[in-house]
N, C-alpha and C positions, 0 to 999 in steps of 0.2 A: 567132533572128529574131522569131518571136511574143513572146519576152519581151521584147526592146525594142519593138515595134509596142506591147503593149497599156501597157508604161510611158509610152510618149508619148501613148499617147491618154487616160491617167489623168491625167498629168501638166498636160496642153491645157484636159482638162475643168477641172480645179482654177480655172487663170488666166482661163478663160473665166466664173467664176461658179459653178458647180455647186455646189449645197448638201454642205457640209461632210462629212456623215454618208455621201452616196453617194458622195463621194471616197475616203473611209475604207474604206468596205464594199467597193465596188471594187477596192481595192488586197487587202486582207484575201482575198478572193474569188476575184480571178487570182494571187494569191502559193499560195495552197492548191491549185488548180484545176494551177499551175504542178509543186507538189511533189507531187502524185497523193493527195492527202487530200481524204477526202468532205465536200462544202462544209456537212454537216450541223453541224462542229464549229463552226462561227456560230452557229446556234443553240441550243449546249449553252454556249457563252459567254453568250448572251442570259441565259438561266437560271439561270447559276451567279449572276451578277449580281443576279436577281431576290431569291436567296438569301441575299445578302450583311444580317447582322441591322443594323447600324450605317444600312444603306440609308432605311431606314423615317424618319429625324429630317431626311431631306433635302427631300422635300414638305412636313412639319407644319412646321417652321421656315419655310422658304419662304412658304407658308403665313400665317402669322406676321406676317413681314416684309412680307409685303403689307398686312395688315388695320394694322399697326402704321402704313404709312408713310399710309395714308388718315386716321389717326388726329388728333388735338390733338396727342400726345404732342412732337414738335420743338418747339413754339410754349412750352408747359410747362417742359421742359427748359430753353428758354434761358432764361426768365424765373427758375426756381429758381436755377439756378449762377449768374445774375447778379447775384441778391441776394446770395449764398453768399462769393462771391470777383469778384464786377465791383469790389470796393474797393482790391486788389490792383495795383500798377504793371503796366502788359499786362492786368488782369484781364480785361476783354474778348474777348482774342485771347484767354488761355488757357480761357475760358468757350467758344470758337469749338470748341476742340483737343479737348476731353473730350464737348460734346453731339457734333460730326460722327462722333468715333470710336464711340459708344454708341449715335448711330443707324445705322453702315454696319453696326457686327456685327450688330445683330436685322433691319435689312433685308437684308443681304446684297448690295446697288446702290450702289456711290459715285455712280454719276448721278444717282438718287433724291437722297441726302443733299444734293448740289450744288444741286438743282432748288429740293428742297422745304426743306432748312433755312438753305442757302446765302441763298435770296431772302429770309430772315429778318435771317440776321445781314449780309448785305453792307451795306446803308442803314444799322446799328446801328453797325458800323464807322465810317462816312463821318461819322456823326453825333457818334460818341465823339470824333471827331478823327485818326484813322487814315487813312496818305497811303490815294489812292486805288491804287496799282500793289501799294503791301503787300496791301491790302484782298482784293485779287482773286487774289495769288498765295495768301495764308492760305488762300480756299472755295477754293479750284480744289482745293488739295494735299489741305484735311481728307478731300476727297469720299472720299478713300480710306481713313484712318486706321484703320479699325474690323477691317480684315480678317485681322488676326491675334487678333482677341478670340472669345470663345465669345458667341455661337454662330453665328460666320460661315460661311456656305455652303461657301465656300475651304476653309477646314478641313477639314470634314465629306469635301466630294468630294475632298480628298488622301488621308482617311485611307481611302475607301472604294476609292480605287485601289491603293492600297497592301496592303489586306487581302485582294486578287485575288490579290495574288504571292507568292512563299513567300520570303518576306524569312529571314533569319540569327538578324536580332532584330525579331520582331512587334512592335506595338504597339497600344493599344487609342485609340479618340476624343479619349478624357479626357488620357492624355498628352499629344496635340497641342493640346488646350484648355490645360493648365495649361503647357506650354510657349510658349505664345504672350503669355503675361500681362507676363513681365518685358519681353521684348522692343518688345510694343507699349506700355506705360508709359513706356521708355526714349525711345521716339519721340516720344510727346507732351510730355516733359518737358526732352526737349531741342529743340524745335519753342517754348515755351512759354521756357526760359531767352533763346533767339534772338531770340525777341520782345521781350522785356524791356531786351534791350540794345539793340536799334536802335528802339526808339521811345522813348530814354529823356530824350531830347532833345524830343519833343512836349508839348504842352498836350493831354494826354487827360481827357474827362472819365470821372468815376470815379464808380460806385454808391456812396453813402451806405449802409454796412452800418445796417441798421434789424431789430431780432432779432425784432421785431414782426410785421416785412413778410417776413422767412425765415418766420417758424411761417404766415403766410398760406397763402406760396407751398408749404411743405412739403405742408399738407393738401389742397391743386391736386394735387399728385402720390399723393395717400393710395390709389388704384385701382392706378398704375403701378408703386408702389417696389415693390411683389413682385415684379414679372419679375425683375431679376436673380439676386433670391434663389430665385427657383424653380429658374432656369437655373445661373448659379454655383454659389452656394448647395449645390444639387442634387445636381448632377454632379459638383463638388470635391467634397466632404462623402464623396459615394460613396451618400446616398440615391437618388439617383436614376441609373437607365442613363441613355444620350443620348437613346434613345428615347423612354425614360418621360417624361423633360423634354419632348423634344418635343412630344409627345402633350398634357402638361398646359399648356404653354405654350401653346399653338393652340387649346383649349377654353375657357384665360383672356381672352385676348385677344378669342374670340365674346362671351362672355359677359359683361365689362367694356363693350369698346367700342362692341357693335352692340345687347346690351341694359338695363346700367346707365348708360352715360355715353350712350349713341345717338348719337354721333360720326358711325359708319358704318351707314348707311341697310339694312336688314333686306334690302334689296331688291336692293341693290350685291352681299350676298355671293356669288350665284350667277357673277356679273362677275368677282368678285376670284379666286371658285375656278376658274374657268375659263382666271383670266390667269397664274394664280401656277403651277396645274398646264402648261400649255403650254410655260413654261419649265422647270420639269424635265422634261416628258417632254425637251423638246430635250436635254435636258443627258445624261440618260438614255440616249435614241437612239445620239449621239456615244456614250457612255461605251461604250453596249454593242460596238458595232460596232467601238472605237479598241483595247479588249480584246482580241478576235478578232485584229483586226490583231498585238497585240501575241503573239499565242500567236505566229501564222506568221514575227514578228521572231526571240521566244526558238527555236521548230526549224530556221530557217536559221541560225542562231548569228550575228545580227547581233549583238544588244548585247555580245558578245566581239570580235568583230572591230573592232565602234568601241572598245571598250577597248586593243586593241594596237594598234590607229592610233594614236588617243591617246597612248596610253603612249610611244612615238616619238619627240613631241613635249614631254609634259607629265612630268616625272619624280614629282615632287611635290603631295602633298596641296594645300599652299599655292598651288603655281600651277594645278591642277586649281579650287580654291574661286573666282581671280580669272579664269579663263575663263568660269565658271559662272555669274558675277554680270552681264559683258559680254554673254553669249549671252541671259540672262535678264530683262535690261535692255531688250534688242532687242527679245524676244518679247512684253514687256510691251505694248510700243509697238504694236505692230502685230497682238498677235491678245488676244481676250477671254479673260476670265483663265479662263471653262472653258475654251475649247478649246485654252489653253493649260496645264491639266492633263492632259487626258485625253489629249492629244495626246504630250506631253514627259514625264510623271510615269513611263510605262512603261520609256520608254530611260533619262531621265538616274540612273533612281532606282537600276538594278542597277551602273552606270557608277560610281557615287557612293560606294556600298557597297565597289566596288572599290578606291577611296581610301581608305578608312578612315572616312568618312562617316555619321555615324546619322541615319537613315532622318527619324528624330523630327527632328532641327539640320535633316535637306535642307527638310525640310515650314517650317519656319521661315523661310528663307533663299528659296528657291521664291516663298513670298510677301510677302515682304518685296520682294522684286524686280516682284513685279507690281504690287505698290502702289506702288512708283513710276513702274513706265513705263505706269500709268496719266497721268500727265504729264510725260511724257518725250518733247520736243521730237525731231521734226516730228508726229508723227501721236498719240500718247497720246488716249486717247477722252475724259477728263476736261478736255483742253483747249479742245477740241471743241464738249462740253456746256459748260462757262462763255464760252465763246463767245458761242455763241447764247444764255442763257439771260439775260447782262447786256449783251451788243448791245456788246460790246468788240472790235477784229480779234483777229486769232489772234495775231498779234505781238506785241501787248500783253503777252496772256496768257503769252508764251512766258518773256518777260523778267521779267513779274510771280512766278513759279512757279519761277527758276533758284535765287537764292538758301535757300530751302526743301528745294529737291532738294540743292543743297549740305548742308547740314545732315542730311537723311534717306540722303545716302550716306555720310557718316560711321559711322553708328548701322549701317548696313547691315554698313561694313568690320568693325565692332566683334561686328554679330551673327554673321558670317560664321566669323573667325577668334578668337572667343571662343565655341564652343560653350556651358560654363556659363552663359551667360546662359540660354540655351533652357532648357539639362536640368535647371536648379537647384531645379527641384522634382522630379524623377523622378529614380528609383534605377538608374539606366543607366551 
């Protein structure tokens, strides 16, 4: 009786509002309290967490991402790759697919990317000759692109959930960095052939390649073109750990932006530390407390038990992967794509395993699916933000953004049930 009274009233708080993390903690709390374990092992999870080495790149990137997104840098970008390749048929759109993807990985926010580079390139579209419905499904979709590329946040916080649990086969950052590279190049390149055929029938205007006005625009960027190479660069190579990139990434970034270019005002950084850290601590909070949860999952032998449901049902890898993608689709739509790791990563990732699944492919596939029910009709939050940000209804955008998700479910089937794309650089 007490164990169903306090599930309804966990349950109640949830729908009524209640902040994420004390729903969590909650559950976590009367599940332990339930099976006679000292509620101390909450906070020997807090801690384990603290200890997690990989954890440290998740503030400094953040971090990062902030001071970057207050930066020139969007405005830069699209000006260089438009000299580079606006001469190209779609060159435009494919200038659109490569800055939004390069700016979500170092910020980490597709709403950012929508806000801040979308309101660059949307009028650049209209003006190139681009219908208006294409226009607005391209920024709605890019907002997301970047979040399989290093060194997206996503990433990071899958692999730091991951490296909580005692996986079969571990994995380190940098695997899920250099597993993310073929797959998100796959997306923009096929985002970028789609483009080329259905606007091949317009009058676009085209950049005048001028090798003149490339070396201009190149030496614009002469502060920026390191960051990649510190961070790829870095982290491939194997000179640097994640962290160590971090670390010098976020002390590049002060020291460019806020004191050789002065971009970002001496005065903002107290603001930006104060905004950038509040969302991880959030992220943090959830993490820790969704852990906890997840130990009193693993001692009640939940995630076995959904496994033989399951298995009931699902015989097969193959149809285990195309439930995965539905459920994941969903999730996108309707919860943030942290708290739809810290939340899902714990259960689907031993379930997963159980198929035959590497852990490294799930973290691929995971967010590959959140990047699109970032605009995944009815509710996706990307659809949301280009909403209000270009004063369109939501229906617009709905219809402007389908044929694109067409296309990024394709690549999705193909990352799913083609593992090597992922692993094709790792010895797995």
């Amino acid at each position: 009786m007490i164990g169903w009274l306090g599930t309804f009233l966990i349950a109640a708080s949830a729908l009524a509002g209640l902040p994420l993390f004390i729903v969590i903690l909650a559950a976590a709390m009367f599940g332990f309290f339930l099976a006679d374990v000292p509620l101390t092992v909450i906070a020997i999870e807090l801690y384990r967490l603290i200890d997690t080495p990989m954890l440290l790149a998740l503030p400094l990137f953040t971090f990062s991402g902030y001071v970057l997104a207050e930066s020139g840098l969007s405005l830069r970008l699209v000006r260089f790759t438009s000299r580079v390749i606006g001469w190209m048929p779609a060159g435009l759109a494919v200038v659109s697919f490569f800055v939004c993807a390069f700016f979500t990985a170092f910020t980490g926010a597709s709403g950012v990317t929508i806000v801040a580079v979308g309101a660059l390139l949307f009028p650049a579209l209209l003006a190139g000759g681009y219908k208006e419905r294409y226009s607005l499904g391209l920024v709605t979709t890019s907002g997301s692109l970047g979040l399989l590329l290093a060194p997206s946040l996503p990433l990071i916080l899958y692999g730091v959930i991951a490296q909580q649990m005692d996986l079969p086969a571990p994995f380190s950052l940098r695997d899920l960095f250099l597993a993310g590279a073929i797959p998100a190049l796959l997306m923009i390149l096929s985002l970028s052939v789609y483009s080329v055929w259905v606007t091949k029938d317009l009058s676009l205007v085209r950049e005048q390649f001028d090798g003149e006005e490339v070396l201009i625009q190149f030496q614009e960027l002469k502060w920026d073109m390191p960051l990649p190479f510190i961070v790829l660069g870095g982290i491939y190579s194997g000179f640097f750990a994640v962290s160590e990139a971090a670390a010098v990434t976020s002390a590049y970034v002060v020291l460019v932006y806020v004191f050789v270019k002065k971009e970002v005002n001496l005065s903002s950084v107290p603001r930006i530390v104060k905004e950038s850290m509040m969302m991880v601590g959030g992220i943090l909070l959830i993490l820790g407390v969704s852990l906890a949860f997840t130990n009193y999952l693993i001692d009640a032998e939940v995630p076995q038990a959904l496994f033989s449901w399951i298995n009931e049902f699902v015989k097969s890898k193959v149809a285990f992967l195309l439930l995965l993608n539905v459920v994941l689709l969903l999730l996108g739509a309707i919860l943030d794509i942290f708290s739809a790791l810290v939340i899902m990563v714990p259960l689907i990732l031993p379930l997963a395993i159980s198929y035959g699944v590497d852990p490294v492919h799930l973290g691929i596939i995971f967010l590959a699916n959140m990047q699109i029910g970032y605009f995944t009709p009815p509710i996706g939050m990307n659809l949301f933000i280009a909403s209000y940000r270009f004063k369109k209804p939501i229906s617009e955008i709905y219809l402007a953004t389908l044929p694109f998700m067409g296309v990024l479910l394709i690549v999705l089937a193909l990352i799913t049930y083609l593992p090597e794309i992922s692993l094709f650089f790792l010895d797995r």
